[in-house]
VOBA-1610 file (N, C-alpha, C; in pm, whole numbers, padded with zeros to 5 digits, always signed):
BEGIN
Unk+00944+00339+01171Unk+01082+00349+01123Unk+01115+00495+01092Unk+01234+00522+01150Unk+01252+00698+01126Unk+01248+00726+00967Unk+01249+00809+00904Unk+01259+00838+00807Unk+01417+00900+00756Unk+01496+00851+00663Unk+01600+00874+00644Unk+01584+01015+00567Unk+01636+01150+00543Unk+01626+01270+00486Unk+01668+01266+00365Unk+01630+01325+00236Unk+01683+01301+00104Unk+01696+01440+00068Unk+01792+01493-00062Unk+01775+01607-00080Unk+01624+01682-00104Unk+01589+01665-00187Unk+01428+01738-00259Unk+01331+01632-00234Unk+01131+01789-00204Unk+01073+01738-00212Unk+00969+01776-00348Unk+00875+01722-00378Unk+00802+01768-00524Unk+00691+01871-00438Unk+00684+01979-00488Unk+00542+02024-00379Unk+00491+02154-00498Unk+00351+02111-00540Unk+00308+02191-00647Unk+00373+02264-00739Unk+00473+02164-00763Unk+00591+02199-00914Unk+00719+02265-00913Unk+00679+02233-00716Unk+00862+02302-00799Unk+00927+02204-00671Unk+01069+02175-00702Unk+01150+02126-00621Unk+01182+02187-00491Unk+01143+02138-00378Unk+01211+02253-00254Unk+01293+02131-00146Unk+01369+02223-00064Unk+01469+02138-00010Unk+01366+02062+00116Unk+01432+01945+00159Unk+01353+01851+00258Unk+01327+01934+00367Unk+01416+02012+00415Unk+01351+02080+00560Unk+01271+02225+00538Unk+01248+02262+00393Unk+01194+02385+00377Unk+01045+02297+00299Unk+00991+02167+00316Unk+00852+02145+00260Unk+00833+02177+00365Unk+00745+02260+00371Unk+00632+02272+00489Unk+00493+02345+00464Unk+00394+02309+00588Unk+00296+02356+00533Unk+00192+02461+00652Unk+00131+02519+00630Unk+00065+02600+00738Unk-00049+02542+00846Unk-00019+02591+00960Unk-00102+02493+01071Unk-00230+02470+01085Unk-00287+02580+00987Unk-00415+02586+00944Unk-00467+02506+00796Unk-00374+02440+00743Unk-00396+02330+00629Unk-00513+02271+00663Unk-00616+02269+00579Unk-00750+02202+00621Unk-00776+02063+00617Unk-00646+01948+00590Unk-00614+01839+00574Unk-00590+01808+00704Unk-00489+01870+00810Unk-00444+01888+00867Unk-00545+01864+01004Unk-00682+01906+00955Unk-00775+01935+01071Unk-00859+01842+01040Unk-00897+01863+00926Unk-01045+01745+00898Unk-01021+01610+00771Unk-00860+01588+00785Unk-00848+01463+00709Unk-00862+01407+00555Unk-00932+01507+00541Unk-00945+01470+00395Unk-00837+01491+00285Unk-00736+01424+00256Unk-00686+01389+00141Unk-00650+01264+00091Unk-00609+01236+00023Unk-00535+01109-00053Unk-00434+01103-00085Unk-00342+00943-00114Unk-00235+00934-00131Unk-00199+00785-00192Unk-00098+00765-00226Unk-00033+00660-00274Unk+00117+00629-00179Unk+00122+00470-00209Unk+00285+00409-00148Unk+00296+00318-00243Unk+00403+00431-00290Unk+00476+00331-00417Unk+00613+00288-00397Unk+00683+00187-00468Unk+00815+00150-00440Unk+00893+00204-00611Unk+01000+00212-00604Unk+01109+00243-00693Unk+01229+00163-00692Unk+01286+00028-00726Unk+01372-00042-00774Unk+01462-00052-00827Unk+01637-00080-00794Unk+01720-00113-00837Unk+01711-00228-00992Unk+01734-00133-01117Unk+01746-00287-01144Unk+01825-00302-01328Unk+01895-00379-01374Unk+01984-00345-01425Unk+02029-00235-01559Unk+01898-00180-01575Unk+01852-00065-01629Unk+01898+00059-01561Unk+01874+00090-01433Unk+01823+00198-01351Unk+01739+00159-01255Unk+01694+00244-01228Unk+01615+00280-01117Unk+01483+00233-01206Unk+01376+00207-01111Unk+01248+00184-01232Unk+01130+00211-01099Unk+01042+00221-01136Unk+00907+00215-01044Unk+00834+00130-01053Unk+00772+00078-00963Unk+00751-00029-00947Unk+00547+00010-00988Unk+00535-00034-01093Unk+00377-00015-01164Unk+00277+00171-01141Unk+00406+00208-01149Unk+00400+00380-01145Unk+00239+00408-01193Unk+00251+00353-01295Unk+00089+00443-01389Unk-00022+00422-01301Unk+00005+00284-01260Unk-00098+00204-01211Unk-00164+00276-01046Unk-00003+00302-01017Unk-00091+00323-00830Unk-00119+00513-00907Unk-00067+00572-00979Unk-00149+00753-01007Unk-00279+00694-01025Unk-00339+00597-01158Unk-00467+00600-01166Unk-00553+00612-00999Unk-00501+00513-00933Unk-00586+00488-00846Unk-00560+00645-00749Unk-00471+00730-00689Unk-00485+00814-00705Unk-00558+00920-00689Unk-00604+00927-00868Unk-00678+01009-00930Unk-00818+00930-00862Unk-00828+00788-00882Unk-00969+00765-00842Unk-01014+00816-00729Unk-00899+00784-00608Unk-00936+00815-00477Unk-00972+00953-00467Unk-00909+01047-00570Unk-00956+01194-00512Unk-01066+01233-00586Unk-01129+01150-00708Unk-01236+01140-00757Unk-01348+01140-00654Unk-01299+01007-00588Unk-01434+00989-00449Unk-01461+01100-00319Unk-01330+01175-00332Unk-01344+01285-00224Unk-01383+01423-00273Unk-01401+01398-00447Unk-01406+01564-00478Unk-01303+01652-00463Unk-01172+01555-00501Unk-01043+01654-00488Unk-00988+01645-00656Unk-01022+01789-00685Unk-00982+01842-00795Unk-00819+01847-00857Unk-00718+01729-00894Unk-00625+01767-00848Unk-00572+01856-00982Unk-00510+01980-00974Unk-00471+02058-01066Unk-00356+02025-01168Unk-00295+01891-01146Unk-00171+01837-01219Unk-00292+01690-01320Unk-00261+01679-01454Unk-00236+01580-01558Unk-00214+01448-01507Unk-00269+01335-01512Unk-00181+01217-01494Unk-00038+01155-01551Unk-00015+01259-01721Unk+00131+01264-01735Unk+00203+01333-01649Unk+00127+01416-01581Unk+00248+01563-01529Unk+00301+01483-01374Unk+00236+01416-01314Unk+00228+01351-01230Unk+00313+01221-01228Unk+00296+01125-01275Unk+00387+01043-01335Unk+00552+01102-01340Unk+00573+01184-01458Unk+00709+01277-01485Unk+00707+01352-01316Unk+00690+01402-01277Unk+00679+01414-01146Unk+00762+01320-01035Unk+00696+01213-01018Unk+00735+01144-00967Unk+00907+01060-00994Unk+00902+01053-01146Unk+01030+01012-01154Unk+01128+01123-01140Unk+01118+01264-01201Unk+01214+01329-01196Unk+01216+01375-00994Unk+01156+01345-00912Unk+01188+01370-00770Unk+01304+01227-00701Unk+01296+01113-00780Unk+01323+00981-00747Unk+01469+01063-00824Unk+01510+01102-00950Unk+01631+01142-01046Unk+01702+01236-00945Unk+01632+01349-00874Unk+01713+01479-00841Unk+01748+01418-00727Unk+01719+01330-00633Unk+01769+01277-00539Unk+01866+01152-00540Unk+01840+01126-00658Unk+02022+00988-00664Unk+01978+00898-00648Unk+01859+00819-00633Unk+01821+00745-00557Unk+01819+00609-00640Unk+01891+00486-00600Unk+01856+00341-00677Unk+01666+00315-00647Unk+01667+00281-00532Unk+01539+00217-00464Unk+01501+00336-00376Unk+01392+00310-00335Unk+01309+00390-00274Unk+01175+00415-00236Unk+01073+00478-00142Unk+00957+00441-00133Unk+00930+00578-00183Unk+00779+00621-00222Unk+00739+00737-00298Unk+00617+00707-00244Unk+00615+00894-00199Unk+00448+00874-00120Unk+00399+01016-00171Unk+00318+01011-00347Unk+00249+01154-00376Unk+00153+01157-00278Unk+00086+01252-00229Unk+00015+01343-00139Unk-00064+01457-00207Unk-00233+01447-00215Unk-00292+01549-00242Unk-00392+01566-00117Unk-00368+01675-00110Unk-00427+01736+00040Unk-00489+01863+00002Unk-00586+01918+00122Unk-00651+02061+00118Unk-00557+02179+00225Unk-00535+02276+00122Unk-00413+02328+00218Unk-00522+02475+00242Unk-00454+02572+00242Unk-00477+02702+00359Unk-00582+02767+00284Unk-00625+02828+00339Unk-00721+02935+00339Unk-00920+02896+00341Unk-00911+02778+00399Unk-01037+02757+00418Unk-01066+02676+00525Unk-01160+02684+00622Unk-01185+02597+00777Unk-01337+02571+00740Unk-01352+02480+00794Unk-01511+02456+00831Unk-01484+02274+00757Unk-01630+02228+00810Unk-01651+02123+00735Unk-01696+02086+00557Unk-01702+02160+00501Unk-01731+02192+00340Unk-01570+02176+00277Unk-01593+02102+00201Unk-01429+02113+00156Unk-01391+02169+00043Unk-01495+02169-00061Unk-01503+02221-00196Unk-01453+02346-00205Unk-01419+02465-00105Unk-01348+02613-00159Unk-01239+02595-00132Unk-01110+02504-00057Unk-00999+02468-00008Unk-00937+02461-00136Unk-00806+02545-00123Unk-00689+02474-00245Unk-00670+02329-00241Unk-00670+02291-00332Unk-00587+02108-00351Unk-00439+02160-00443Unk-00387+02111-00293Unk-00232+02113-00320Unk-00166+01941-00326Unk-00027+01934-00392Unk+00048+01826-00423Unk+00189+01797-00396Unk+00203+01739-00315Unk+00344+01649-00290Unk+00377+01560-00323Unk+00493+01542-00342Unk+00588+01369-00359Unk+00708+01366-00321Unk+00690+01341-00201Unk+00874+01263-00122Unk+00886+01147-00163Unk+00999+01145-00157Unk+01081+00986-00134Unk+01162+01001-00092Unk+01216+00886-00014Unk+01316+00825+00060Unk+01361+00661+00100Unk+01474+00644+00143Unk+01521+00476+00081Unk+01414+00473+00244Unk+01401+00335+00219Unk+01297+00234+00325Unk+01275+00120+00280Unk+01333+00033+00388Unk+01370-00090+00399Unk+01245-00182+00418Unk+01228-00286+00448Unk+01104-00351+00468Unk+01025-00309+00588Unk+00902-00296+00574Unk+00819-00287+00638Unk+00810-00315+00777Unk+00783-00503+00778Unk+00781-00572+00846Unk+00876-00627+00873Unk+00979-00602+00838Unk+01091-00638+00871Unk+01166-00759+00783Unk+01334-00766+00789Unk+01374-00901+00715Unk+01318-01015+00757Unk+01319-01008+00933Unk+01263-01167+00970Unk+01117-01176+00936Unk+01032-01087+00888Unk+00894-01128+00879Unk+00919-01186+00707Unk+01026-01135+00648Unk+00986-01121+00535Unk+01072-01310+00454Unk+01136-01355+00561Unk+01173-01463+00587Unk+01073-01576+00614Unk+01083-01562+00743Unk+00970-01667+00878Unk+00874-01623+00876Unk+00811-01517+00834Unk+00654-01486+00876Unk+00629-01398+01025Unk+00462-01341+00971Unk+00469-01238+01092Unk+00361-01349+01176Unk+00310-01259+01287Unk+00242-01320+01364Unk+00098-01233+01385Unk+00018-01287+01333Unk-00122-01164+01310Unk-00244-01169+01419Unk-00332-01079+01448Unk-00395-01082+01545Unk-00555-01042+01463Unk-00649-01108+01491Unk-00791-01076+01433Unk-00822-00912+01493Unk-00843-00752+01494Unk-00848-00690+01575Unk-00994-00677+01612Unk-00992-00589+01712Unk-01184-00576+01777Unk-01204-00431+01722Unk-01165-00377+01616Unk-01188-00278+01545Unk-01210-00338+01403Unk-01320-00301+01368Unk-01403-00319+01260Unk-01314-00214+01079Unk-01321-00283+01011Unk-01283-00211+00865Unk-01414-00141+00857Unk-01398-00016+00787Unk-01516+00105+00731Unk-01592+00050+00677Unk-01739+00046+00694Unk-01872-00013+00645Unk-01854+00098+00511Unk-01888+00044+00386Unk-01848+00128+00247Unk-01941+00241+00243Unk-02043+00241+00354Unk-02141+00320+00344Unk-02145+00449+00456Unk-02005+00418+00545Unk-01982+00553+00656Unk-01868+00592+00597Unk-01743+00509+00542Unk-01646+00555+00472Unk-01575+00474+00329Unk-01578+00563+00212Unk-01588+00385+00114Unk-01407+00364+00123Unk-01367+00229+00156Unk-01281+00189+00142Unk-01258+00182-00023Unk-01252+00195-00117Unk-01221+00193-00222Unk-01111+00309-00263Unk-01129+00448-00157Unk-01034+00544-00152Unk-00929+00542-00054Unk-00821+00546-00060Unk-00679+00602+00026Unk-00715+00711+00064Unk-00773+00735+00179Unk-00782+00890+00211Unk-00679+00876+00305Unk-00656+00989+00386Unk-00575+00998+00467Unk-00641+01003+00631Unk-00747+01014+00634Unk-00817+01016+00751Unk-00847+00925+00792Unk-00839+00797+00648Unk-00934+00684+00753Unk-00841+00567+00784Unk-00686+00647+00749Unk-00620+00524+00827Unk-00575+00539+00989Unk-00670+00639+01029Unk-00691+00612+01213Unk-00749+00463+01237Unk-00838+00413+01131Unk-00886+00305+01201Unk-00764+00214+01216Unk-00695+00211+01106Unk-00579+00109+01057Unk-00479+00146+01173Unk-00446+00239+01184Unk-00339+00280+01316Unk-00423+00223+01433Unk-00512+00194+01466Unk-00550+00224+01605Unk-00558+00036+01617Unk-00618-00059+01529Unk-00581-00188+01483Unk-00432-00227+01521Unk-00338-00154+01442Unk-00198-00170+01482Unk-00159-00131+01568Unk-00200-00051+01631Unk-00117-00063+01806Unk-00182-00145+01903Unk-00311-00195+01885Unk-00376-00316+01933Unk-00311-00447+01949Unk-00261-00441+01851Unk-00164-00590+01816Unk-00043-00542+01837Unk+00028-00443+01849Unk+00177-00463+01864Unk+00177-00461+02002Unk+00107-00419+02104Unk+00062-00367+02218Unk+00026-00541+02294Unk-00017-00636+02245Unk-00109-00725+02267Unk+00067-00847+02254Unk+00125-00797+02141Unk+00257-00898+02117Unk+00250-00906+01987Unk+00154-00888+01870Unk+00186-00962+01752Unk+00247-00849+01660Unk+00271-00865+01477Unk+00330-00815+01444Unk+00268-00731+01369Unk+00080-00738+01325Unk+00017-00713+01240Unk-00149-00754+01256Unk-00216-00646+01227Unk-00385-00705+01241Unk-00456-00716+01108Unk-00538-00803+01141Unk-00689-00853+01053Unk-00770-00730+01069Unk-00813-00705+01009Unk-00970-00584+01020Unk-01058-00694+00921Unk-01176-00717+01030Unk-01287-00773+00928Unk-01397-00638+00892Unk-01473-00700+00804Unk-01577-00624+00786Unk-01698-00599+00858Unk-01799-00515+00857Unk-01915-00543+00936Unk-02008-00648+00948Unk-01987-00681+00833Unk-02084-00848+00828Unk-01991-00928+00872Unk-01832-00956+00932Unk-01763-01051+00981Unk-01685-01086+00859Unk-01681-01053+00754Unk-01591-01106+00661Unk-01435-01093+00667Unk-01334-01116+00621Unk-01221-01142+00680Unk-01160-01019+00546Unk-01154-00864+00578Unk-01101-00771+00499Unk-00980-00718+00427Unk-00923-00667+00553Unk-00751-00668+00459Unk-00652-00637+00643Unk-00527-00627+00640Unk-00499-00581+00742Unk-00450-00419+00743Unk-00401-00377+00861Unk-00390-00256+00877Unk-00346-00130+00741Unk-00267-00221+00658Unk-00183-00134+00508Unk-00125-00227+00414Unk-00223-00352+00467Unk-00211-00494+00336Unk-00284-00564+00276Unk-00294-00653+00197Unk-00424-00702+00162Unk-00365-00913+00177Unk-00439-00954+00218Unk-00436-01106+00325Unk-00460-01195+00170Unk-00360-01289+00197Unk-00435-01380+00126Unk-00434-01518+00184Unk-00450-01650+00157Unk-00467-01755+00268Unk-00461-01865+00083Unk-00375-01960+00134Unk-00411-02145+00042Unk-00459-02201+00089Unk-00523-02285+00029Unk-00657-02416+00091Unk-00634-02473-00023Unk-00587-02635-00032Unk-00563-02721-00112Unk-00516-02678-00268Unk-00425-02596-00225Unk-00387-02565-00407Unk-00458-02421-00449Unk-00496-02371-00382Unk-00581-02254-00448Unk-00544-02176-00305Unk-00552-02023-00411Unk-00491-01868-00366Unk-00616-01810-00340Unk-00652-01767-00274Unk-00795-01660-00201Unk-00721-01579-00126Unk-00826-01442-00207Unk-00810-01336-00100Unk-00918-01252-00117Unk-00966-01161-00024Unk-01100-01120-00010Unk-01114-01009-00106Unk-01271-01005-00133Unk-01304-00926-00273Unk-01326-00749-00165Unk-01320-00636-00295Unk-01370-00502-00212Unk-01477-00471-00179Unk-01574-00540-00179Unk-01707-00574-00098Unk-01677-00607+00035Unk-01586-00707+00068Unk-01591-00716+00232Unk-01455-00564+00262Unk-01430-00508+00198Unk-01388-00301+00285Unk-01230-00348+00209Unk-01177-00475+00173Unk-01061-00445+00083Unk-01052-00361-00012Unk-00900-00267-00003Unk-00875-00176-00070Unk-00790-00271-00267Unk-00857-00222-00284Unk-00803-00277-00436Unk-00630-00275-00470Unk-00596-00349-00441Unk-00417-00384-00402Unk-00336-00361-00522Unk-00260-00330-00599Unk-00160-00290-00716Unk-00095-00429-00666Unk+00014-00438-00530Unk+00086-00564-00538Unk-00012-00663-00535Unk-00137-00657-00443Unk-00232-00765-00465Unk-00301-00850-00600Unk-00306-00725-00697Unk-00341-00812-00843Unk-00167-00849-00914Unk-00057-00775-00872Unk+00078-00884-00932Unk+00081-00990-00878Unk+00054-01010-00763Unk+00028-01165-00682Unk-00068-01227-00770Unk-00156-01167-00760Unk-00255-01295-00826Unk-00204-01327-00974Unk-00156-01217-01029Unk-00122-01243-01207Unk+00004-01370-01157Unk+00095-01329-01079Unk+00215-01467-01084Unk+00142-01574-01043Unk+00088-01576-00950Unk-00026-01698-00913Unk-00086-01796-01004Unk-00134-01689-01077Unk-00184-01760-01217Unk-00082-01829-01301Unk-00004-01742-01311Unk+00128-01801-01429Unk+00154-01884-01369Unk+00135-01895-01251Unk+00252-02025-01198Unk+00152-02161-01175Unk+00044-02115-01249Unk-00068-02216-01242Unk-00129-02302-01179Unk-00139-02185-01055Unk-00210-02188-00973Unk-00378-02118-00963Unk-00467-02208-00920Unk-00618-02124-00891Unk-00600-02021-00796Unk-00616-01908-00880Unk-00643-01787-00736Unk-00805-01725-00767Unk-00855-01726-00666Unk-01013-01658-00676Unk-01018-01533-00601Unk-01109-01414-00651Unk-01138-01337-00512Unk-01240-01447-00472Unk-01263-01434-00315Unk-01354-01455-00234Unk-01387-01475-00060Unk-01505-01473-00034Unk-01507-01390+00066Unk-01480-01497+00175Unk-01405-01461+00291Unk-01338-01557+00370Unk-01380-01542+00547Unk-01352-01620+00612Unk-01401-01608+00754Unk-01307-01606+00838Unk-01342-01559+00934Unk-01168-01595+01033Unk-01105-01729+01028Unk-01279-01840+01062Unk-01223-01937+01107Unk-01123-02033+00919Unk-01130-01923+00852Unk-01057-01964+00758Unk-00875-01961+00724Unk-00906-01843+00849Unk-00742-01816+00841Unk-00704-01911+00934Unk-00745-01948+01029Unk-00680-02058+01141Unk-00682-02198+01046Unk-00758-02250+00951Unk-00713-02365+00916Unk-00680-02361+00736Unk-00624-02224+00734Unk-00547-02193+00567Unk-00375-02324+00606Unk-00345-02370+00473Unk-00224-02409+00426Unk-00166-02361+00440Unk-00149-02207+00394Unk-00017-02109+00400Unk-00164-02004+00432Unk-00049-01862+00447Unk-00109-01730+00468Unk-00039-01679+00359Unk-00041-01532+00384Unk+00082-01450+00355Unk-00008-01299+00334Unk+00080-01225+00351Unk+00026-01069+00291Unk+00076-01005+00192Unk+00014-00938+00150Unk+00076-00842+00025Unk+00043-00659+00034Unk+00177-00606+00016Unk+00142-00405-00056Unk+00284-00390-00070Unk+00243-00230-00088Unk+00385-00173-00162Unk+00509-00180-00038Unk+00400-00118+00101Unk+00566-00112+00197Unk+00607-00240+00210Unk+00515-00346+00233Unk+00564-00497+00305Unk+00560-00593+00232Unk+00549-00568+00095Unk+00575-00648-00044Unk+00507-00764-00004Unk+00572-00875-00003Unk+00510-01032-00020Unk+00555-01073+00133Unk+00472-01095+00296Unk+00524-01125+00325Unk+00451-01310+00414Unk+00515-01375+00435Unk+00440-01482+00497Unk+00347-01527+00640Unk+00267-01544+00702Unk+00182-01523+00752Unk+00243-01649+00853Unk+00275-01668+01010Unk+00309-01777+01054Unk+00219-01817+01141Unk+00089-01718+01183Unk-00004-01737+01276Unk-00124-01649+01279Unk-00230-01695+01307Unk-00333-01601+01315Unk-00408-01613+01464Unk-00435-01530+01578Unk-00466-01556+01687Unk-00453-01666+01788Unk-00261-01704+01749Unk-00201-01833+01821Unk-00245-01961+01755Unk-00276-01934+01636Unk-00331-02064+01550Unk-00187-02084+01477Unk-00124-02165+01492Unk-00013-02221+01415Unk-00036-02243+01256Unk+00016-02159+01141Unk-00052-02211+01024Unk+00090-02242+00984Unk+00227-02262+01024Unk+00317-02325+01012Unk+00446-02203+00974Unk+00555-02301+00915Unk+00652-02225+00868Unk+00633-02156+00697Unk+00644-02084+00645Unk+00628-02004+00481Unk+00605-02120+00396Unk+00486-02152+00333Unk+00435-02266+00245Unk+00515-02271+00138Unk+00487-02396+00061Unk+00529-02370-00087Unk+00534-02290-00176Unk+00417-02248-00149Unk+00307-02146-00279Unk+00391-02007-00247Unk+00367-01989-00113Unk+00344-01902-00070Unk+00571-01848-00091Unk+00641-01903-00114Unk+00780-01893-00132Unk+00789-01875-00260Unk+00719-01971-00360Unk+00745-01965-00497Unk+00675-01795-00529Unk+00568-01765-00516Unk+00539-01649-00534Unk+00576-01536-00515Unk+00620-01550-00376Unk+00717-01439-00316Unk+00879-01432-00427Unk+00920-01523-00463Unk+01074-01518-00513Unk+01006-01456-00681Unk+00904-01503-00712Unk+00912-01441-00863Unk+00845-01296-00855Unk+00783-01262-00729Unk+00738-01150-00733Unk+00939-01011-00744Unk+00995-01089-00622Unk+01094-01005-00603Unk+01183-01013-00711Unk+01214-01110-00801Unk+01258-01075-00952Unk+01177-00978-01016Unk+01073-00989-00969Unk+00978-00897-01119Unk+01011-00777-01079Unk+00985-00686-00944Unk+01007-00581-00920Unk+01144-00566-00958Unk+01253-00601-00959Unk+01458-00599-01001Unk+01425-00621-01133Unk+01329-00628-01204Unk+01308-00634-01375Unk+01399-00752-01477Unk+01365-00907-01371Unk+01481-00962-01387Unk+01370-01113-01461Unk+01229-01069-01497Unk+01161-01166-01502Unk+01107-01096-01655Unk+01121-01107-01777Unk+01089-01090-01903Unk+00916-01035-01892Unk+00854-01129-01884Unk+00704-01101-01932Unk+00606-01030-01800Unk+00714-00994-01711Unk+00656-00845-01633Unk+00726-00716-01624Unk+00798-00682-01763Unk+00867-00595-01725Unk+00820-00473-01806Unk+00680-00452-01816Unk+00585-00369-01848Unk+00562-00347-01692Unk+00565-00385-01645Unk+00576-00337-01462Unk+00649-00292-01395Unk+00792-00268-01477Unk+00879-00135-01448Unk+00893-00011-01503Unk+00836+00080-01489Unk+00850+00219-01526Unk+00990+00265-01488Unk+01096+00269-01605Unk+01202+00336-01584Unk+01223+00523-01562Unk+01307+00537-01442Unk+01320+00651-01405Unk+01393+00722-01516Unk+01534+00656-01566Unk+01630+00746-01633Unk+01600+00680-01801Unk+01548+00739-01868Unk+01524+00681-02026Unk+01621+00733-02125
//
């Protein structure tokens, strides 16, 4: 989806205009991949503008650049304030927000530790992911023949920015093939997350979705799913799942920040039907909670304008 242009971007503290962020061709991110990032959403809702579990996706973040040895030179308050005042100077109701810590100029080679760690945060409005009709009827998913990162060549527990080649290369497999979205299992065959979501599947009344042992990335919308899940008193477990589990699940559905809650209508031409029960009721209280329209999650809106 093109990217719509907004006035300002955040880039190591100071505001600069959208066509003057830029960065040098020699950025060592640029060459050897290593940084991290977040996709967060920002919400209309009768407050303001709010973010959608703000604190929550910086921690992780900070963790991810923990695991890469990226020093980042900003506070987790400064960061936070950051983020909302870039969402404020741009006008913006809703919106997606993607901070960015990367290794910028003056160092080449494979060693990353003498590289500056520099910081961004754009945003811009962006519509669903997967689209309205997926987010309706359901997508159509494909198991891919590309494997999720064994935790021990790359740990999935971090957002880096390098290792979503595998995830890109999954997704053009399947859009290429006809469907709308891929499975990545793990190396032992376990059923992981898909390309920039995390899967979940019903079997008689109960919510499963795979633990970060089989290469799932630890989901922000994935644990609000499970918290409404619960409230709505329903069994949700992590646990570890098989393909042949997704072909005979009740419902599907996926969950993250770009493609929110969406319903699952097939897995490798396996009919798992039209959007389940579960799988509707969850989705409708999730999309109140983010519009801050549901009382006892609205510690899950971080307001922009206070």
């Amino acid at each position: 989806m093109p990217l719509e242009p907004v006035d300002k971007i955040w880039m190591d503290g100071e505001l600069v205009n959208w066509d003057d962020a830029k960065i040098h061709i020699l950025t060592h991110t640029l060459h050897y991949g290593c940084g991290v990032f977040e996709g967060i959403r920002a919400y209309a809702t009768s407050q303001g503008p709010a973010v959608f579990r703000l604190t929550d996706h910086m921690v992780r973040l900070f963790n991810s650049a923990k695991i890469f040895f990226l020093d980042i030179p900003y506070s987790l308050p400064e960061l936070i304030e950051a983020v909302k005042e870039t969402v404020r100077v741009n006008g913006l109701d809703a919106c997606y927000i993607r901070p960015l810590v990367y290794l910028g100029y003056g160092e080449m080679g494979l060693n990353p530790l003498p590289a500056p760690v520099n910081v961004s945060i754009a945003v811009w409005p962006w519509g669903t992911y997967l689209g309205d009709e997926g987010i309706k009827n359901g997508v159509r998913m494909k198991i891919s023949s590309w494997q999720r990162h064994d935790p021990n060549a790359m740990p999935p527990a971090a957002k880096g920015t390098g290792m979503y080649i595998n995830s890109s290369m999954a997704k053009i497999e399947a859009l290429k093939a006809g469907y709308d979205e891929a499975i990545l299992l793990s190396p032992q065959g376990y059923v992981s997350e898909c390309t920039g979501e995390n899967i979940f599947i019903v079997k008689n009344n109960k919510v499963i979705t795979p633990p970060v042992s089989a290469g799932a990335l630890e989901g922000i919308t994935q644990s609000s799913v499970m918290t409404i899940a619960r409230d709505l008193g329903y069994e949700c477990e992590v646990g570890n799942l098989l393909r042949s589990d997704l072909y005979t699940a009740d419902e599907a559905f996926l969950s993250g920040t770009a493609a929110e809650v969406v319903p699952i209508r097939s897995v490798d031409d396996r009919e798992i039907g039209d959007p389940g029960t579960i799988t509707r009721k969850i989705q409708e209280v999730f999309f109140a909670a983010v519009r801050g329209e549901v009382d006892q999650y609205k510690d899950w809106n971080e307001l922009v304008r206070t």
